[in-house]
Each structure stands twice: as C-alpha cells, then as structure tokens.
TORPA-4810 file (N, C-alpha, C, O; in nm, 3 decimals):
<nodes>
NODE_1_-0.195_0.968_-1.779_-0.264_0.842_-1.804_-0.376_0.827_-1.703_-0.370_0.875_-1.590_X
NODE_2_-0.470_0.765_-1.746_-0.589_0.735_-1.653_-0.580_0.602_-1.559_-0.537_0.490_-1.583_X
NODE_3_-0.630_0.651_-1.458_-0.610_0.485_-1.437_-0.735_0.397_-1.474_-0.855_0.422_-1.488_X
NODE_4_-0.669_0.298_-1.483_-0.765_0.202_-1.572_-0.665_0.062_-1.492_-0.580_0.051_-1.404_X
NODE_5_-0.762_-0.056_-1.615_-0.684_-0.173_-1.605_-0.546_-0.194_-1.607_-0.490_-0.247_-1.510_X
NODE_6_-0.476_-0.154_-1.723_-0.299_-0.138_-1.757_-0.231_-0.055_-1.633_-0.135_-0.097_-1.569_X
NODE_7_-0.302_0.079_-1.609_-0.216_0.115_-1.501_-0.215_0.003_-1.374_-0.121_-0.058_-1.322_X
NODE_8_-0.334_0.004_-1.351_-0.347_-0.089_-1.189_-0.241_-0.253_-1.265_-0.142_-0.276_-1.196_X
NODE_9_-0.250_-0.306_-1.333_-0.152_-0.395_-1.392_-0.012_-0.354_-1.326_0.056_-0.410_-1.241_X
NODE_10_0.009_-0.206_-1.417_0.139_-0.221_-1.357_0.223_-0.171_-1.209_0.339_-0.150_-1.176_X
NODE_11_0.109_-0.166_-1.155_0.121_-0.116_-0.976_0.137_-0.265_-0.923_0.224_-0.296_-0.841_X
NODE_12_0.056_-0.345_-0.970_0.051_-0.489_-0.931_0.186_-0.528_-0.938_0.258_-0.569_-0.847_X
NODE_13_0.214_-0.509_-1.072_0.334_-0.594_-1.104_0.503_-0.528_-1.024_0.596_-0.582_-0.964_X
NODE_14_0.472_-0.403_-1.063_0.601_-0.375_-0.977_0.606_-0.384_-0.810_0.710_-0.350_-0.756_X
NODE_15_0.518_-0.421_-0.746_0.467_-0.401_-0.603_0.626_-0.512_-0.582_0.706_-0.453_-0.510_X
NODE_16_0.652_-0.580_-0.604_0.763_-0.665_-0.542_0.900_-0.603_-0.531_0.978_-0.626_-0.438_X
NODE_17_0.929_-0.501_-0.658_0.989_-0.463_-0.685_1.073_-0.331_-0.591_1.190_-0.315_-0.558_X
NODE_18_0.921_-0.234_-0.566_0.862_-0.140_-0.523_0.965_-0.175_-0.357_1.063_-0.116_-0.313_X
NODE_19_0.893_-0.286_-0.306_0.895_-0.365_-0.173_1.031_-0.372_-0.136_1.068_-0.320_-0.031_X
NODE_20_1.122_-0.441_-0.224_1.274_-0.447_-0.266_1.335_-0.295_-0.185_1.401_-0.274_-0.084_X
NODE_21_1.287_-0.225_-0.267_1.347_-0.068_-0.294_1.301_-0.051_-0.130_1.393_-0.030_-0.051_X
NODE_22_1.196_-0.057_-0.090_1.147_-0.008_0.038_1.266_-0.057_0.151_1.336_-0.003_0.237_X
NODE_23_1.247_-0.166_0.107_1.365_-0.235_0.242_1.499_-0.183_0.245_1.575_-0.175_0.342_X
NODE_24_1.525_-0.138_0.087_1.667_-0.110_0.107_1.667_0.053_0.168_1.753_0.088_0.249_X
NODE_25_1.556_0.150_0.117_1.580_0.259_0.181_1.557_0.256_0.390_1.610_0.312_0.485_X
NODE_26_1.457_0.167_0.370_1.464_0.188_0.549_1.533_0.063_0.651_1.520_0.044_0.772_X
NODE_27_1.592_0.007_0.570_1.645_-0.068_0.655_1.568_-0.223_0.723_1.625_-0.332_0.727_X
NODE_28_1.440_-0.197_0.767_1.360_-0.290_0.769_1.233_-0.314_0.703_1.165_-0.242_0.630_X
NODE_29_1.217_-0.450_0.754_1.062_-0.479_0.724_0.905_-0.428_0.732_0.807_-0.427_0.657_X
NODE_30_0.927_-0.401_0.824_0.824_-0.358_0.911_0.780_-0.216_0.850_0.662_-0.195_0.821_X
NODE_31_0.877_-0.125_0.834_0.885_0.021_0.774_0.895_0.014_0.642_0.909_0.118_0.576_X
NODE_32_0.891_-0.111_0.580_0.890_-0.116_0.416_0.773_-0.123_0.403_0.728_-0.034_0.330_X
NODE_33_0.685_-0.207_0.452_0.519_-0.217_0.421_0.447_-0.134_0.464_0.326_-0.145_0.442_X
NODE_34_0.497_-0.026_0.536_0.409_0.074_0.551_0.494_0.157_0.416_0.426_0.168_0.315_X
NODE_35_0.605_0.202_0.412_0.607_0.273_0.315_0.549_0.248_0.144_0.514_0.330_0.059_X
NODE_36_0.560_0.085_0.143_0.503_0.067_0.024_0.361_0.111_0.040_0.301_0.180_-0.042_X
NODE_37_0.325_0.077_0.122_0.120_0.093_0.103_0.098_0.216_0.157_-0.019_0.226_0.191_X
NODE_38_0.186_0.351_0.188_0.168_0.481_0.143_0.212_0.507_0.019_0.142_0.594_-0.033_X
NODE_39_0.306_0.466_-0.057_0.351_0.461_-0.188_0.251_0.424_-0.304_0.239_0.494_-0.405_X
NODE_40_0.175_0.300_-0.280_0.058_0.287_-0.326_0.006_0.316_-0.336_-0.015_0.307_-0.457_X
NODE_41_-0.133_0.412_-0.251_-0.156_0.502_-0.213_-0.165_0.585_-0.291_-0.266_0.611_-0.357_X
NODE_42_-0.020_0.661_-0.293_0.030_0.788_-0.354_0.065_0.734_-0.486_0.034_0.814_-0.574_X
NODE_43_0.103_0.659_-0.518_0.116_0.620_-0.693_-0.073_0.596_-0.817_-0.098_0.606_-0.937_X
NODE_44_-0.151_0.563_-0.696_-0.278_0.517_-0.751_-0.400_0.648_-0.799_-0.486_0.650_-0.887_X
NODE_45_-0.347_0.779_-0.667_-0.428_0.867_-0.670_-0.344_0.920_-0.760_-0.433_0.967_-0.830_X
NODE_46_-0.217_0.958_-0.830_-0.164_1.062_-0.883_-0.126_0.939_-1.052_-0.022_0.928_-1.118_X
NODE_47_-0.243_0.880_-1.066_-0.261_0.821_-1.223_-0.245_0.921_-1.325_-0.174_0.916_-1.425_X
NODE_48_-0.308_0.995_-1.293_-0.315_1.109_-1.405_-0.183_1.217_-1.436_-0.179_1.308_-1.519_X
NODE_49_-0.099_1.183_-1.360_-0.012_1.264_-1.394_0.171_1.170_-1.471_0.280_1.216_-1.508_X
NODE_50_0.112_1.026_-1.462_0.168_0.894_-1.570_0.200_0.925_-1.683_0.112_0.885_-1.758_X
NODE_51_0.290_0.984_-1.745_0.272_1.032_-1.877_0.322_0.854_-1.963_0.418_0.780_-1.944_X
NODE_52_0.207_0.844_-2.050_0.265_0.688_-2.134_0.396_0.657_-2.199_0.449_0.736_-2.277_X
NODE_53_0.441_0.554_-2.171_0.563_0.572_-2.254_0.680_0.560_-2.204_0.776_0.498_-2.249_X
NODE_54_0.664_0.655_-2.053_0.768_0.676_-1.939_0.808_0.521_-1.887_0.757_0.410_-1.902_X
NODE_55_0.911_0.566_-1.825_0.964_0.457_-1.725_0.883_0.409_-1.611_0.902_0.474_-1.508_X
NODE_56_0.797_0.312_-1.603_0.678_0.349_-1.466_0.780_0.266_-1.357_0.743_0.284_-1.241_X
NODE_57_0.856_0.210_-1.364_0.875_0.180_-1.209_0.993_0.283_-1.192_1.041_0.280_-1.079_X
NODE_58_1.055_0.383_-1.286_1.199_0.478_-1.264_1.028_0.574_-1.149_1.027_0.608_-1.031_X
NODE_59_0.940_0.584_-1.233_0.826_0.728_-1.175_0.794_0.642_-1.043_0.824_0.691_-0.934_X
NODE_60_0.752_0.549_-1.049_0.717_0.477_-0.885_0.825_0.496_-0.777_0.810_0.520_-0.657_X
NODE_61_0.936_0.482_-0.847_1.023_0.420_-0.783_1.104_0.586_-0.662_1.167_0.586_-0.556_X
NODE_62_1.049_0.713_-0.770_1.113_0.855_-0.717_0.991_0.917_-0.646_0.996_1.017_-0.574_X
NODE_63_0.838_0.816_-0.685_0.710_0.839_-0.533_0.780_0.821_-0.411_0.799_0.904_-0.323_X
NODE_64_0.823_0.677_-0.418_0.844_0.633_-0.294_0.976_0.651_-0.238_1.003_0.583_-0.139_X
NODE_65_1.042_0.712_-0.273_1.205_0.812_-0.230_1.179_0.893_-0.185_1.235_0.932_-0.083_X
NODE_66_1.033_0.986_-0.269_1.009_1.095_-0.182_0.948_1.089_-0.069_0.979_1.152_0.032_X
NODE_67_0.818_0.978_-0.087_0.738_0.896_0.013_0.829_0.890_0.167_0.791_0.924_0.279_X
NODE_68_0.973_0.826_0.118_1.074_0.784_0.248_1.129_0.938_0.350_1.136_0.953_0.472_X
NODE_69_1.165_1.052_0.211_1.215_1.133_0.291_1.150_1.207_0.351_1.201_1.234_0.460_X
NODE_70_1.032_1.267_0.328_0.912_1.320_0.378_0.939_1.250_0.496_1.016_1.292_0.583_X
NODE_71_0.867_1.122_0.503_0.851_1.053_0.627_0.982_1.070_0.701_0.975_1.100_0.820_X
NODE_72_1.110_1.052_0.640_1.221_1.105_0.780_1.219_1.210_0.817_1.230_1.230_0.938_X
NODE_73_1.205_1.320_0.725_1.216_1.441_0.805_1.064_1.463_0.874_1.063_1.574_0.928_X
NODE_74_0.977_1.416_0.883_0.876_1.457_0.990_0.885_1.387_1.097_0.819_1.422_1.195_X
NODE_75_0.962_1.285_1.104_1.034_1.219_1.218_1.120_1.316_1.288_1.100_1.350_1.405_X
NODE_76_1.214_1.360_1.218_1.293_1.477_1.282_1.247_1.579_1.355_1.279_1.615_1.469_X
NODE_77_1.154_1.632_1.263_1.051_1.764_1.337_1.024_1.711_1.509_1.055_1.766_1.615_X
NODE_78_0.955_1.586_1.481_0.910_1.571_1.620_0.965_1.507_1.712_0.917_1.447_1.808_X
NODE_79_1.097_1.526_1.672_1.217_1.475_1.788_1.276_1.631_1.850_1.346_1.712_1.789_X
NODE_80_1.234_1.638_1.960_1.229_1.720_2.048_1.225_1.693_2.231_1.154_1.619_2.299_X
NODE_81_1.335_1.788_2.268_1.357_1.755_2.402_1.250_1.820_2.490_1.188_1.924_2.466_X
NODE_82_1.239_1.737_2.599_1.105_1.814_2.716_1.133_1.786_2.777_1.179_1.673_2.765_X
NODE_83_1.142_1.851_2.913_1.180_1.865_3.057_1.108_1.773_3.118_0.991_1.807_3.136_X
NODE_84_1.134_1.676_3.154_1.022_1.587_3.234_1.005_1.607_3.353_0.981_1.506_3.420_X
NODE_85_1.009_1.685_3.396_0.983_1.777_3.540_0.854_1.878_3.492_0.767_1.909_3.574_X
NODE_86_0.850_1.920_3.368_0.722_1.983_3.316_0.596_1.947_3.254_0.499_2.016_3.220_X
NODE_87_0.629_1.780_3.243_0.548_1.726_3.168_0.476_1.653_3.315_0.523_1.618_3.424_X
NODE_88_0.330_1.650_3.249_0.224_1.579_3.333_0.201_1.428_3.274_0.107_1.435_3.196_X
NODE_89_0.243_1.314_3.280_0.241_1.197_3.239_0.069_1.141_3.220_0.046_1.040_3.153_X
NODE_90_-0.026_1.206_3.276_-0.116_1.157_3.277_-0.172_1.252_3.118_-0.170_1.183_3.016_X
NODE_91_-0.196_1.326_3.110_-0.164_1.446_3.018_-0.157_1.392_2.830_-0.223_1.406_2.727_X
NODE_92_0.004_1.308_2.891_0.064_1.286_2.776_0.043_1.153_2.702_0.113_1.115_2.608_X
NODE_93_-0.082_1.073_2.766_-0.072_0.914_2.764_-0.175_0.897_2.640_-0.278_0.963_2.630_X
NODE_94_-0.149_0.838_2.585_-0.211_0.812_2.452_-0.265_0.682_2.390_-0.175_0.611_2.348_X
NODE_95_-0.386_0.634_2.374_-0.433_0.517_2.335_-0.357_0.433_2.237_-0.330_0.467_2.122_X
NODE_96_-0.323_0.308_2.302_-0.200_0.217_2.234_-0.273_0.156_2.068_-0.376_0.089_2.056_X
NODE_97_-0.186_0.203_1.963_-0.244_0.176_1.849_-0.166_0.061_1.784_-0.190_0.032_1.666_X
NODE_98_-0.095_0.009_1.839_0.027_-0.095_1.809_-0.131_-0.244_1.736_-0.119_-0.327_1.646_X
NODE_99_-0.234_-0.220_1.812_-0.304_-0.374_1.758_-0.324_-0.325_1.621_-0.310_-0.403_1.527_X
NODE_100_-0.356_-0.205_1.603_-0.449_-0.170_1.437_-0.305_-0.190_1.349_-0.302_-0.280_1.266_X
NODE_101_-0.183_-0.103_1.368_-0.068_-0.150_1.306_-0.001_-0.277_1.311_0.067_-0.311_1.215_X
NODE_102_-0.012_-0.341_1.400_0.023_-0.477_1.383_-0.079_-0.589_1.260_-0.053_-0.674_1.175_X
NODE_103_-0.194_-0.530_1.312_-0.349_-0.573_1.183_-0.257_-0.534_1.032_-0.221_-0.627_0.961_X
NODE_104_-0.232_-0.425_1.004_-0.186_-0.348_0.928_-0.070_-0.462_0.846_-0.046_-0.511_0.736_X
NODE_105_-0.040_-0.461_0.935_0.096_-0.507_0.853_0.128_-0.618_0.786_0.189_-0.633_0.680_X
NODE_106_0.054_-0.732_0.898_-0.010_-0.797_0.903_-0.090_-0.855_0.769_-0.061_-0.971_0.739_X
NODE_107_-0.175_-0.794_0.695_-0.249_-0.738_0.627_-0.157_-0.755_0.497_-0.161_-0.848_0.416_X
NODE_108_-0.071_-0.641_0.497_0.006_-0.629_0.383_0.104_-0.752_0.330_0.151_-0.775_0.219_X
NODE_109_0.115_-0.834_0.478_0.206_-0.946_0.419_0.146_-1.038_0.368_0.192_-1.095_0.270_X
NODE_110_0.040_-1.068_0.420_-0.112_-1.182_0.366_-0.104_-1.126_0.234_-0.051_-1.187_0.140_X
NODE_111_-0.163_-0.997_0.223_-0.196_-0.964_0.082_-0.042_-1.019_-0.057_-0.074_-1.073_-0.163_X
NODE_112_0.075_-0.995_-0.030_0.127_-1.027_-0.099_0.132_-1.180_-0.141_0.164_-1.218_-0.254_X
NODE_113_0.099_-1.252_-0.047_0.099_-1.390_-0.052_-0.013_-1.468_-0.130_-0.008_-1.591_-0.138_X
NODE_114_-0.103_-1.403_-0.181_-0.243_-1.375_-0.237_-0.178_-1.393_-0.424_-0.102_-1.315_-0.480_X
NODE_115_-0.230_-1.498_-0.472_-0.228_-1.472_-0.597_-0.221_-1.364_-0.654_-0.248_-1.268_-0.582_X
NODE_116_-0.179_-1.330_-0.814_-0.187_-1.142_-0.821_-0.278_-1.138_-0.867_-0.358_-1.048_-0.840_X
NODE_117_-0.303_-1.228_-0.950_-0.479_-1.211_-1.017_-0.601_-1.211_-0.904_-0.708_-1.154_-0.925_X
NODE_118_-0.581_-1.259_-0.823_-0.689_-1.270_-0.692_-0.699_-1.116_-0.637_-0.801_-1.048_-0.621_X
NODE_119_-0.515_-1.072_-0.606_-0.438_-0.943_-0.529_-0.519_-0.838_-0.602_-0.593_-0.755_-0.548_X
NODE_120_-0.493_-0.854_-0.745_-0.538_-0.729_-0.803_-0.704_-0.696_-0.779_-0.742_-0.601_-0.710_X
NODE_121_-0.771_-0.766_-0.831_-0.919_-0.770_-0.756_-0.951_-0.687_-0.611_-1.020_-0.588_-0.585_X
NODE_122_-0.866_-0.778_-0.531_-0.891_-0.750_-0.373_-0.844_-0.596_-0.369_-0.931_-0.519_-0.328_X
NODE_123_-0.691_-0.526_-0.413_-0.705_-0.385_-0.421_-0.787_-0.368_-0.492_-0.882_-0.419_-0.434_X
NODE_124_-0.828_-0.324_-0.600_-0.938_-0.291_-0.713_-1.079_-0.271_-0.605_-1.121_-0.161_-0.567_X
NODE_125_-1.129_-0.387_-0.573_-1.252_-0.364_-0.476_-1.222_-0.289_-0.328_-1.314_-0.260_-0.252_X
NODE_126_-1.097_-0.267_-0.302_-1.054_-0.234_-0.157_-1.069_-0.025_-0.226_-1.099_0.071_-0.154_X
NODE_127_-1.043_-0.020_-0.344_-1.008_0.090_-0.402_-1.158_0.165_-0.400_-1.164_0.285_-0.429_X
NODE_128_-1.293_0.082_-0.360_-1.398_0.110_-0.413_-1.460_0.115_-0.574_-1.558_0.167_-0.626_X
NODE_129_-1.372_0.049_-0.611_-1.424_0.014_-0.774_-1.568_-0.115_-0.794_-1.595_-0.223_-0.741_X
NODE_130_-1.623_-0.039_-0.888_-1.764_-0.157_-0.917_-1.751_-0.300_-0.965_-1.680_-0.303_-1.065_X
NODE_131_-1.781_-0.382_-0.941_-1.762_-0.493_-0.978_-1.778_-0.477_-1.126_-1.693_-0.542_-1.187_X
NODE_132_-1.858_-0.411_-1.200_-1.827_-0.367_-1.356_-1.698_-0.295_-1.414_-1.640_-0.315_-1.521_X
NODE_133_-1.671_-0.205_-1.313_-1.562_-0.175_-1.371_-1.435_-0.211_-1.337_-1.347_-0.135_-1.378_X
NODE_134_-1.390_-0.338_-1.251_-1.290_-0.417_-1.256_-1.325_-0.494_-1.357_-1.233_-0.507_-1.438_X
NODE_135_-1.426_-0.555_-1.385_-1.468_-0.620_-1.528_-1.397_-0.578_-1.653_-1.324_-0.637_-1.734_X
NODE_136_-1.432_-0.487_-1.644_-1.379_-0.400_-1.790_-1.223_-0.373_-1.759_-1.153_-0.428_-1.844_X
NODE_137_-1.196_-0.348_-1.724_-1.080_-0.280_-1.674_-0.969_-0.380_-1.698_-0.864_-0.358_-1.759_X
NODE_138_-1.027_-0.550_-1.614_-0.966_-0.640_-1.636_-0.976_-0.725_-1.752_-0.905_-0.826_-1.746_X
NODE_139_-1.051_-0.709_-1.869_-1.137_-0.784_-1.923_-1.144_-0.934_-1.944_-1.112_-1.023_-2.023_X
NODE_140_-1.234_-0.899_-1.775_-1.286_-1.052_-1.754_-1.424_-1.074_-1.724_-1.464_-0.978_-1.658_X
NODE_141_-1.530_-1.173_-1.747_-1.624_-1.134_-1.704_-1.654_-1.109_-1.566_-1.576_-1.150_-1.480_X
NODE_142_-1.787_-1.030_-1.524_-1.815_-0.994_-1.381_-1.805_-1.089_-1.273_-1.767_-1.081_-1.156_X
NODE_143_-1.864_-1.210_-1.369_-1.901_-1.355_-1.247_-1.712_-1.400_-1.190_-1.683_-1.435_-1.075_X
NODE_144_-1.627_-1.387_-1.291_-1.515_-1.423_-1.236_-1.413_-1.296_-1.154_-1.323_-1.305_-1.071_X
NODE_145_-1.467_-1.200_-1.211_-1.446_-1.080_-1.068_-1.487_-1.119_-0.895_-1.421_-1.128_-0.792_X
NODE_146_-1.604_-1.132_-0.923_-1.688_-1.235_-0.811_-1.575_-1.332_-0.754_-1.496_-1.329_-0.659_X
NODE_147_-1.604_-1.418_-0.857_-1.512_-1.569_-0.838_-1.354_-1.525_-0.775_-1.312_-1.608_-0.693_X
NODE_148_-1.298_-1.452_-0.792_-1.199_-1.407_-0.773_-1.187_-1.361_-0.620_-1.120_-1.415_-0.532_X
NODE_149_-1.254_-1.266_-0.612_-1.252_-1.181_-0.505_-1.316_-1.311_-0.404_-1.270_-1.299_-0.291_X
NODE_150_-1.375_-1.385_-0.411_-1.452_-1.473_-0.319_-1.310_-1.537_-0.279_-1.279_-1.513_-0.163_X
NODE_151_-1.239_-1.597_-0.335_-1.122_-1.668_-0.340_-0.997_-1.607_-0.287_-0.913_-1.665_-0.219_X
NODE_152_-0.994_-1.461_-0.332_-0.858_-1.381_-0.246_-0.908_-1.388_-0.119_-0.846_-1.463_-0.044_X
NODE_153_-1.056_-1.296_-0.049_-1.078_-1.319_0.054_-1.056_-1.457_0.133_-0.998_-1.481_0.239_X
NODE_154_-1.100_-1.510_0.076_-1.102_-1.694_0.137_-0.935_-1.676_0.158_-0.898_-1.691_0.275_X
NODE_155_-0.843_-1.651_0.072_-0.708_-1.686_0.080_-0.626_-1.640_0.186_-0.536_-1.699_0.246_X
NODE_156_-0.691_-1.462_0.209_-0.675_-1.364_0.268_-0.675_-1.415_0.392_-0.574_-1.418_0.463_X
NODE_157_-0.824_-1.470_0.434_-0.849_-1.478_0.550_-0.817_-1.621_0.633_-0.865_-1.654_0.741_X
NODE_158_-0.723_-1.694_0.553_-0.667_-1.846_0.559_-0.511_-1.778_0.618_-0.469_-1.803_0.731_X
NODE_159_-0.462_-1.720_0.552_-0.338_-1.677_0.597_-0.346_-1.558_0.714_-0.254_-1.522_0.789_X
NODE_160_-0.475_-1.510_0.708_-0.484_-1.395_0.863_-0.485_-1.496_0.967_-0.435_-1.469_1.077_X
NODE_161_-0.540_-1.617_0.943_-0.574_-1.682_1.059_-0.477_-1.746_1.163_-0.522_-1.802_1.263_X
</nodes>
C-alpha cells in the first residue's frame, strides 16, 4: 500500500493503541514514547510493504515487538564490564543529552494531547509533506490544512509551555 491519506489515518488512529502495547512491553512511560515514535517512524517509511486488507494494527503492532526487542538486545551488547583502574574518566565524559530527550518526550506527550485532526496535519507537515498534498490526501481544502496546522501549533505550543 502507498502511503497516502487512509494509511496516515490509520497510524493516527491506532497511535493510542500502539502506546497501550508500548507500556505494556517496557514497563514504563518514558520508554513507551520513545518506542512508539521509533515505531512510527518505522511503520510510516515501510508503507509500501502494507498489504490491503491485512490486519493493520496485528502488522503495527509485530513493528513495534520487533522495534522493543532490537532495542533490548542492543542494550545488552553494550552492557559490558571495564576495569575502572583502566579507564581515563576524562576520556569517557560525554555531552549530557538528557535536555533534547526530555524536549523529546515532552513533545510526544503534547502531541497526543493535540486534537487528531490538528495531530494528523502536524505529523503530515513534520513528515515534510506539501501543504497540497496533505490536501489531497486529507480531502480538505489547502486553506484548512493551513487553518489546522496554525491551530495544532498554537495548541502544541500552549501545552509546551
């Protein structure tokens, strides 16, 4: 299937669902919204391989299972012991990224809180799509694509605040 309007529809629509599933595989919050919005992600670029007809949240739902285990086992990989008698601490110190993930997350919880008709827009344009072809896609006119997206942002940035 292509993606188009109907697919992005139904990414929208199961996203709660999706979210559900996330929490129950990792246990928390925090690691659900990142796994959903790599799940996303990975469900949006691999449109084309949607066959119609199918179960789309059974196919979403075995992205983001795989999405989870991937991510544990590369956790594993890099759990590894080191002699801290060999390690140079200055060496090993690494620029604290906790503000951009906290933004992040942040982010993802605003966004759910976002109307879906507003939501869908705001991904759609976040996706790099033309204001014509969320038009079409959605079939609505351009000016209320506009209207829309003016309004998620506004909403967006009411609840970032």
């Amino acid at each position: 299937m292509q993606r188009g309007k109907e697919f992005d529809g139904m990414v929208v629509k199961e996203m709660p669902q999706l979210f559900q599933y996330a929490c129950y595989l990792s246990k928390s919050a925090d690691v659900a919204e990142d796994l959903l919005s790599d799940t996303v992600v990975t469900i949006l670029s691999s449109a084309q391989r949607f066959e119609q007809g199918t179960n789309f949240n059974a196919w979403a739902t075995v992205i983001m299972r795989n999405q989870f285990v991937d991510t544990m086992r590369k956790k594993q990989r890099r759990k590894t012991e080191v002699n801290s008698d060999l390690v140079d601490l200055n060496m090993t110190a690494v620029p604290p990224s906790q503000d951009t993930t906290i933004l992040a997350k942040q982010a993802i919880k605003a966004m759910m809180k976002v109307e879906p008709k507003k939501r869908a827009v705001l991904l759609l344009v976040a996706g790099d799509e033309s204001y014509d072809d969320i038009a079409s896609r959605l079939s609505i006119p351009v000016g209320s694509v506009k209207s829309r997206l003016n309004r998620g942002r506004t909403k967006l940035g009411k609840i970032m605040a």
